[in-house]
Backbone as CSV, one residue per row, in Angstrom:
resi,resn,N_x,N_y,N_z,CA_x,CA_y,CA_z,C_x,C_y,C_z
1,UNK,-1.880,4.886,-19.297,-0.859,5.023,-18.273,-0.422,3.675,-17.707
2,UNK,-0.936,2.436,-18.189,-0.472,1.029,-17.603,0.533,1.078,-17.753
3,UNK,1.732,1.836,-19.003,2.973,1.335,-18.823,3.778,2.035,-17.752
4,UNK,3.328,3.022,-17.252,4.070,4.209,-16.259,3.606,3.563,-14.812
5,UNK,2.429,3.371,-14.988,1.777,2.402,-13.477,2.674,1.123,-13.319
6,UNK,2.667,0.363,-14.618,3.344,-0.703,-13.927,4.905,-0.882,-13.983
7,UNK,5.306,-0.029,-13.657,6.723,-0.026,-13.610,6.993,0.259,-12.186
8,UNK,7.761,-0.567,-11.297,8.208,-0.140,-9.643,8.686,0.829,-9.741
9,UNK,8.346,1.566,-8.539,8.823,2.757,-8.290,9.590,2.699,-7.376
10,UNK,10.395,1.663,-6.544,11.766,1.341,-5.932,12.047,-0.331,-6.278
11,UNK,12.684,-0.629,-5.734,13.124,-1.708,-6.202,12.771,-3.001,-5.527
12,UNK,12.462,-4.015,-6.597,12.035,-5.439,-6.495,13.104,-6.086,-5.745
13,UNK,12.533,-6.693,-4.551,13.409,-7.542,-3.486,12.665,-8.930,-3.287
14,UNK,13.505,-9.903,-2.472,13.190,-10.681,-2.500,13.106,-11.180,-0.736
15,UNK,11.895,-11.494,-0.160,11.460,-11.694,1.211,12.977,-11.496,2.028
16,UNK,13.702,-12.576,1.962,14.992,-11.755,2.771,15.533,-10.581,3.199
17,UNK,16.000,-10.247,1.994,16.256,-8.721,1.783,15.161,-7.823,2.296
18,UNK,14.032,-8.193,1.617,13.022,-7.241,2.306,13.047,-7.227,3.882
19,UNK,13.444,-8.140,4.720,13.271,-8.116,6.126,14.450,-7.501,6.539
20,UNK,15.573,-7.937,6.326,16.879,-7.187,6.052,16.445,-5.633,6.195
21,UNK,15.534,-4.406,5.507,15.667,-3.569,5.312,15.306,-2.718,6.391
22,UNK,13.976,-3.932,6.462,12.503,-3.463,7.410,13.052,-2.124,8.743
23,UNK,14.232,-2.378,9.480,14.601,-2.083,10.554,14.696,-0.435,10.293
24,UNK,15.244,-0.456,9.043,15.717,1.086,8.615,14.667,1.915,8.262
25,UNK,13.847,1.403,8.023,12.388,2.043,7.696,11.791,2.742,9.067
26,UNK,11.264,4.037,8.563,10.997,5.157,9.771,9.335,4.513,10.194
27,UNK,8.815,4.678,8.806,7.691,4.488,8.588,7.188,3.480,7.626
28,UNK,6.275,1.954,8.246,6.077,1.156,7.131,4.895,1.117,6.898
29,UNK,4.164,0.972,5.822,3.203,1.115,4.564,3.379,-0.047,3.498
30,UNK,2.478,-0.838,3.737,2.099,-2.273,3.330,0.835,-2.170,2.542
31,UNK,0.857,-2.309,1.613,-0.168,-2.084,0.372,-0.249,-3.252,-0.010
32,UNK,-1.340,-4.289,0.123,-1.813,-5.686,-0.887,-1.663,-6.437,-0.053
33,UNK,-2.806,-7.988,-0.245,-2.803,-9.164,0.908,-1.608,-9.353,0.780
34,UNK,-1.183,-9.908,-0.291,0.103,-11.098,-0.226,0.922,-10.605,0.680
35,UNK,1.722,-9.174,0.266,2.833,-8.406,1.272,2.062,-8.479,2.661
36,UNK,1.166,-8.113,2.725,0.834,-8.054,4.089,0.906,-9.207,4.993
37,UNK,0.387,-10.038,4.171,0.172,-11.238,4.911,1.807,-11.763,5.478
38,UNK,2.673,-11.811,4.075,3.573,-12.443,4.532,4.742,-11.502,5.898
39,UNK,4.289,-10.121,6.023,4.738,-9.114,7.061,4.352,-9.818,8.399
40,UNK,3.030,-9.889,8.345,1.886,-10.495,9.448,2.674,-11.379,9.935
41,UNK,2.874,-12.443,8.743,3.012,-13.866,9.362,4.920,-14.007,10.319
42,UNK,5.280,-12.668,9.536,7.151,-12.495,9.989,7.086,-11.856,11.217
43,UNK,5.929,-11.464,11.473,5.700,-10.695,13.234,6.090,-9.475,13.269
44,UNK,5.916,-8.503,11.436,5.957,-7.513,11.040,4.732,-6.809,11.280
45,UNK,4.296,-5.938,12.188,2.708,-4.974,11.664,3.332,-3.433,11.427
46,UNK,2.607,-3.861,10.027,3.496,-2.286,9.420,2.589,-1.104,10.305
47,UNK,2.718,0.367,9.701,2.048,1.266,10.406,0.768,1.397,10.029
48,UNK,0.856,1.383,8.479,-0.493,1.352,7.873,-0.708,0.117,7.209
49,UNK,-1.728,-0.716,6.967,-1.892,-1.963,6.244,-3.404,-1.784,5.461
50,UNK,-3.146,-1.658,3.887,-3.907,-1.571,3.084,-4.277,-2.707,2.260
51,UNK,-5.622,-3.506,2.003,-5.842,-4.517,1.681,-7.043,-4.476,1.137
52,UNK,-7.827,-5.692,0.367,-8.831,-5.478,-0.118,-9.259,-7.210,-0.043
53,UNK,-9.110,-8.189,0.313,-9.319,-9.798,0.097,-9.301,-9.678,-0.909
54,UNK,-8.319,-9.545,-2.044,-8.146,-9.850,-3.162,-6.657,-10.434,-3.540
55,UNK,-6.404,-11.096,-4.235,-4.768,-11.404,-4.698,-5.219,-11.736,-6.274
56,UNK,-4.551,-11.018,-6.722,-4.711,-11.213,-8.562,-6.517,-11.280,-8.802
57,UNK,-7.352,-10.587,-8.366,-8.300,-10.155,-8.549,-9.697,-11.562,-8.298
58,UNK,-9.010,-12.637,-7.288,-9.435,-13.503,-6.830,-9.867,-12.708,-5.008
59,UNK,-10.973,-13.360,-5.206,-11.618,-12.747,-3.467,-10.378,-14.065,-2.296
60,UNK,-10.315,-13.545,-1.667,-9.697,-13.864,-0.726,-10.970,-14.580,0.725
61,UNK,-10.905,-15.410,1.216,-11.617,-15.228,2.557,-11.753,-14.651,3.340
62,UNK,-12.884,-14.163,4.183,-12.785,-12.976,5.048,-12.153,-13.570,6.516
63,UNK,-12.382,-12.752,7.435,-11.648,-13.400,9.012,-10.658,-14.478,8.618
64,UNK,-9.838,-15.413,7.692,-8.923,-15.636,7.657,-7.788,-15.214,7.097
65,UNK,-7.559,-13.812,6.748,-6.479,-12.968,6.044,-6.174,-12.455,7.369
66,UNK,-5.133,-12.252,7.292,-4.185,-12.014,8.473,-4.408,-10.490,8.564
67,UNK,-4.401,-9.838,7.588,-4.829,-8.504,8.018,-5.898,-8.369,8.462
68,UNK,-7.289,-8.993,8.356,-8.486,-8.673,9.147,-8.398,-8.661,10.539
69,UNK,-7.463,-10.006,10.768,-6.981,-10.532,12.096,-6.145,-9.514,12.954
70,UNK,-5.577,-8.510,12.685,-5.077,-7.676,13.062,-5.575,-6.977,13.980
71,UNK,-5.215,-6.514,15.330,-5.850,-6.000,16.465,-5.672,-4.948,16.544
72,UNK,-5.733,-3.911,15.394,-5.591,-2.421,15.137,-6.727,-1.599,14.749
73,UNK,-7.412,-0.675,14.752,-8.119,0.252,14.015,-7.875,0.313,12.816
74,UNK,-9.294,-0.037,12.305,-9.999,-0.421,10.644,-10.747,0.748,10.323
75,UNK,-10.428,1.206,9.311,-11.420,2.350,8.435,-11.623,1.383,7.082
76,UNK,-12.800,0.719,6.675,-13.294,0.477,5.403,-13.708,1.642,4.619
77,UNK,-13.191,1.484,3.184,-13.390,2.862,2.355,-13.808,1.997,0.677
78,UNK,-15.061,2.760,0.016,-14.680,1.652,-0.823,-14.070,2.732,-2.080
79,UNK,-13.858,1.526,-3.023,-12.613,2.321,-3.913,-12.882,1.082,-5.338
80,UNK,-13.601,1.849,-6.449,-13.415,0.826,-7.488,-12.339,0.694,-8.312
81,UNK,-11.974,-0.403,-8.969,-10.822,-0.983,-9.427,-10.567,0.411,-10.624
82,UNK,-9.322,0.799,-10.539,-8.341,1.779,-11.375,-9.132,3.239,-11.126
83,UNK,-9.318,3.203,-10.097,-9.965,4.423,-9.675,-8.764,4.963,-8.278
84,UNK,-9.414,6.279,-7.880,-8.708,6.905,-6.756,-9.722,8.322,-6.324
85,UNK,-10.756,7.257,-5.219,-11.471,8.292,-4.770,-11.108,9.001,-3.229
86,UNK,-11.775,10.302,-3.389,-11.237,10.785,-2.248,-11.244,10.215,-0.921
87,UNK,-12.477,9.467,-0.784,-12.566,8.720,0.416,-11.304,7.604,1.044
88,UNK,-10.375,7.548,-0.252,-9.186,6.361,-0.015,-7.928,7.163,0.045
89,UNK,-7.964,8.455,-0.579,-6.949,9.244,-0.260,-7.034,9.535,1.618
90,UNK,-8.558,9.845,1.766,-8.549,10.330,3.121,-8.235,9.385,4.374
91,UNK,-8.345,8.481,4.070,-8.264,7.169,4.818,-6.493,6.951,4.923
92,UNK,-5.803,7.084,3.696,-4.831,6.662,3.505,-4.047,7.554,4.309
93,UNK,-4.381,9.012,4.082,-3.689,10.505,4.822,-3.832,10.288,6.229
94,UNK,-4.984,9.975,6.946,-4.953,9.868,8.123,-4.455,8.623,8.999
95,UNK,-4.398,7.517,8.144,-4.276,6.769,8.646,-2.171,6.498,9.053
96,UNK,-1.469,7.513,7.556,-0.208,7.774,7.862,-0.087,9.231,9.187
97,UNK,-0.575,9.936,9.519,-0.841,11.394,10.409,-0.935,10.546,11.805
98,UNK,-1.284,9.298,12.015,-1.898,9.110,13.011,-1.054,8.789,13.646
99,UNK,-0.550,8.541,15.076,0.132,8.017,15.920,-0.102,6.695,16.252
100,UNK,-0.828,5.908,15.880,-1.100,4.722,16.122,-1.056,3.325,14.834
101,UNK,-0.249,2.461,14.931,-1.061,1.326,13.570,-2.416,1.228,13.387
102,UNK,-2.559,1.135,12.092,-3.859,0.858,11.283,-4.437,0.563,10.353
103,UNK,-5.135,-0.110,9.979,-5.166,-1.145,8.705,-6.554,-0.425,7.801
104,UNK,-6.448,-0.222,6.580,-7.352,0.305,5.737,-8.014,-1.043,5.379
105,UNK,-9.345,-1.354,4.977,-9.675,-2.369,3.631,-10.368,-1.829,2.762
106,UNK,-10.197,-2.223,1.445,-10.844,-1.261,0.595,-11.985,-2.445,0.056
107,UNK,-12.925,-2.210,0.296,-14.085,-2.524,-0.511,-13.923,-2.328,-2.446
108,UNK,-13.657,-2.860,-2.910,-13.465,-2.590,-4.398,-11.706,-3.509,-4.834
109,UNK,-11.082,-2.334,-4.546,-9.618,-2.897,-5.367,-9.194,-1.668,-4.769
110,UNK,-7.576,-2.067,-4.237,-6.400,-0.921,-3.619,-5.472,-0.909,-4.802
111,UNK,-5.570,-1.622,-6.443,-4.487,-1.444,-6.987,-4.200,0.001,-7.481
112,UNK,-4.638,0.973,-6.712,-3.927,1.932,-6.772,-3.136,3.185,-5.772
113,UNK,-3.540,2.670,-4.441,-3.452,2.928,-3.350,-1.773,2.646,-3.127
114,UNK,-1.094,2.178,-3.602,0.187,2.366,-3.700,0.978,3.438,-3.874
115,UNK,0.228,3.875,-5.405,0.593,5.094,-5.627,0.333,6.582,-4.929
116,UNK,-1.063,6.512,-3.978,-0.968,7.777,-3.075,-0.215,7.662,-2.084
117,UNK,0.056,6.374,-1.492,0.956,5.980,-0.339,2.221,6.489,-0.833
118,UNK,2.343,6.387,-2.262,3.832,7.014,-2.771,3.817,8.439,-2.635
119,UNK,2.696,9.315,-3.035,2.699,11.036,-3.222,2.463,11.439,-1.471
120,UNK,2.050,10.496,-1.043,1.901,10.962,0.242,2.608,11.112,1.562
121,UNK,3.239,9.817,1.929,3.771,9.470,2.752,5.408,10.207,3.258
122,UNK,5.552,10.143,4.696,6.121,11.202,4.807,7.869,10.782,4.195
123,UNK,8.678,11.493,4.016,10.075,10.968,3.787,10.414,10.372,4.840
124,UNK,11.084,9.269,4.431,11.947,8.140,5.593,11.219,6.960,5.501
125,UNK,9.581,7.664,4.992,8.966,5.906,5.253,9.314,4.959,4.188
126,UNK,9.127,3.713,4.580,9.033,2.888,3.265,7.906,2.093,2.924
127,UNK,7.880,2.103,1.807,6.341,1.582,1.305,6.659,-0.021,0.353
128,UNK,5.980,-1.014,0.912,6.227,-2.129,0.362,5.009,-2.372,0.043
129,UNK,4.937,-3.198,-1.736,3.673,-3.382,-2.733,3.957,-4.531,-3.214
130,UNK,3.006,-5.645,-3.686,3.189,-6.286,-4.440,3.168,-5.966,-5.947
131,UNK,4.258,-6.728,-6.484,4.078,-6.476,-8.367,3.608,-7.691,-9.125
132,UNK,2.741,-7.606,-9.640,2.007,-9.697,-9.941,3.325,-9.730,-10.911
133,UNK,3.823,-10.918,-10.477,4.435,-11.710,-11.360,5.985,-11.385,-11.308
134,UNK,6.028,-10.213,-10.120,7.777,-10.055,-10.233,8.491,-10.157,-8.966
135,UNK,7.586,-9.805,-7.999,7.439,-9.759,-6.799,7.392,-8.658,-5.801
136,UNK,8.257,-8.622,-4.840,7.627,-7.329,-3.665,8.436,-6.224,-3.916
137,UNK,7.827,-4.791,-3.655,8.878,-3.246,-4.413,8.576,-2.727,-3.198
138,UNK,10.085,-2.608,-2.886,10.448,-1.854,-1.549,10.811,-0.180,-2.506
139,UNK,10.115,0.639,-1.884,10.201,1.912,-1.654,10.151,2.674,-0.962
140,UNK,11.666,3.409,-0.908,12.094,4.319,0.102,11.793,5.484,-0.176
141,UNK,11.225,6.018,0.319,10.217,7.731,0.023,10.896,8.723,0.506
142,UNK,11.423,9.629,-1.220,11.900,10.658,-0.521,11.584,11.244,-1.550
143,UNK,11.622,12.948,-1.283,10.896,14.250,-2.151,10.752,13.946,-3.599
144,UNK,11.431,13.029,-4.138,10.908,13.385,-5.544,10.484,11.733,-5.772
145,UNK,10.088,10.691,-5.472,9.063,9.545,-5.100,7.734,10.613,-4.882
146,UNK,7.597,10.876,-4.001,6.641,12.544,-3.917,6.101,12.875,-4.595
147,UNK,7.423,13.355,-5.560,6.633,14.744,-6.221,6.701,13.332,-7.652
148,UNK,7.290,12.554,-8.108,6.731,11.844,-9.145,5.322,11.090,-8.916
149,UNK,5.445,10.522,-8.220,3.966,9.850,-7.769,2.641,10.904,-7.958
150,UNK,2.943,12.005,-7.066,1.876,13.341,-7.512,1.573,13.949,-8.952
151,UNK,2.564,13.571,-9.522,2.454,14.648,-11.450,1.797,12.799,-12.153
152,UNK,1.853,11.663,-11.299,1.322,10.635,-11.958,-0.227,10.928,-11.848
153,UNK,-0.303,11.356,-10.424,-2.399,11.197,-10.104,-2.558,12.269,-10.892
154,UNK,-1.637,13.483,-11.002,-2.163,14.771,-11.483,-2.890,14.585,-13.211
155,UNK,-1.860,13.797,-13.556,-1.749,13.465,-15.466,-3.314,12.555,-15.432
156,UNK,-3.570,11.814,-14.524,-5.271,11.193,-14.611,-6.253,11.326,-14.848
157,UNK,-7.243,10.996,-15.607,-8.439,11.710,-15.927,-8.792,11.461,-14.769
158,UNK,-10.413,12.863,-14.487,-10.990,13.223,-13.202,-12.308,13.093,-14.196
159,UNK,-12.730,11.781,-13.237,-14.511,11.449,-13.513,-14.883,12.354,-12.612
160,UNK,-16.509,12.394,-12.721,-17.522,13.051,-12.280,-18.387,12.866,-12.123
């Protein structure tokens, strides 16, 4: 499924534009340091902020990533790389349900935590991800972002 995974599921922008959009967004959902950071540093705090100190599968420093730094409610969940356990779905669900900002970190790897943020999240929000090597994918979530993102986790093998 790498070729269906790595294909954006809205469209590749470039920091401008991306701030440009930000305003219209109901609901924002920030998946990966880099995006996050550079949200952080624009005096953006999305609603949910999902991270792991990783960028291209390099550890990141701890207490100096701008998302740690964040003065919001943290749920750590861990989550191994190309996996999608329930504990990160649940984190991810509540943490969009909630009335308040809040930042996930995933112990392991979030490179897939994009994609439930995609089956999940409510319509109107937008979900911004990093893509290595192409850059940031603004996605605007509506019913069938949804329902494609969902027939993606569905098609997945289920360890045990």
């Amino acid at each position: 499924m790498r070729g269906e995974l790595g294909a954006p599921f809205g469209k590749v922008v470039q920091e401008r534009e991306l701030l440009e959009e930000l305003p219209r967004c109901q609901t924002l959902v920030s998946v990966g340091d880099m995006i996050s950071t550079t949200l952080i540093n624009k005096g953006v705090i999305p609603h949910l902020t999902v991270y792991d100190r990783r960028n291209e599968r390099r550890e990141l420093e701890a207490l100096r990533n701008p998302a740690d730094l964040l003065p919001v409610p943290e749920k750590v969940v861990e989550n191994p790389a190309g996996m999608i356990t329930p504990q990160l779905v649940q984190a991810l669900r509540e943490g969009m349900e909630g009335g308040s900002k809040v930042k996930v970190r995933v112990e392991g790897e979030e490179d897939l935590a994009a994609l439930v943020c995609a089956a999940i999240a409510p319509v109107g929000s937008c979900l911004v991800y990093g893509l290595p090597g192409k850059g940031v994918v603004l996605v605007r979530i509506d019913a069938g972002i949804n329902e494609t993102a969902q027939g993606l986790i569905r098609s997945m093998e289920v360890l045990k």
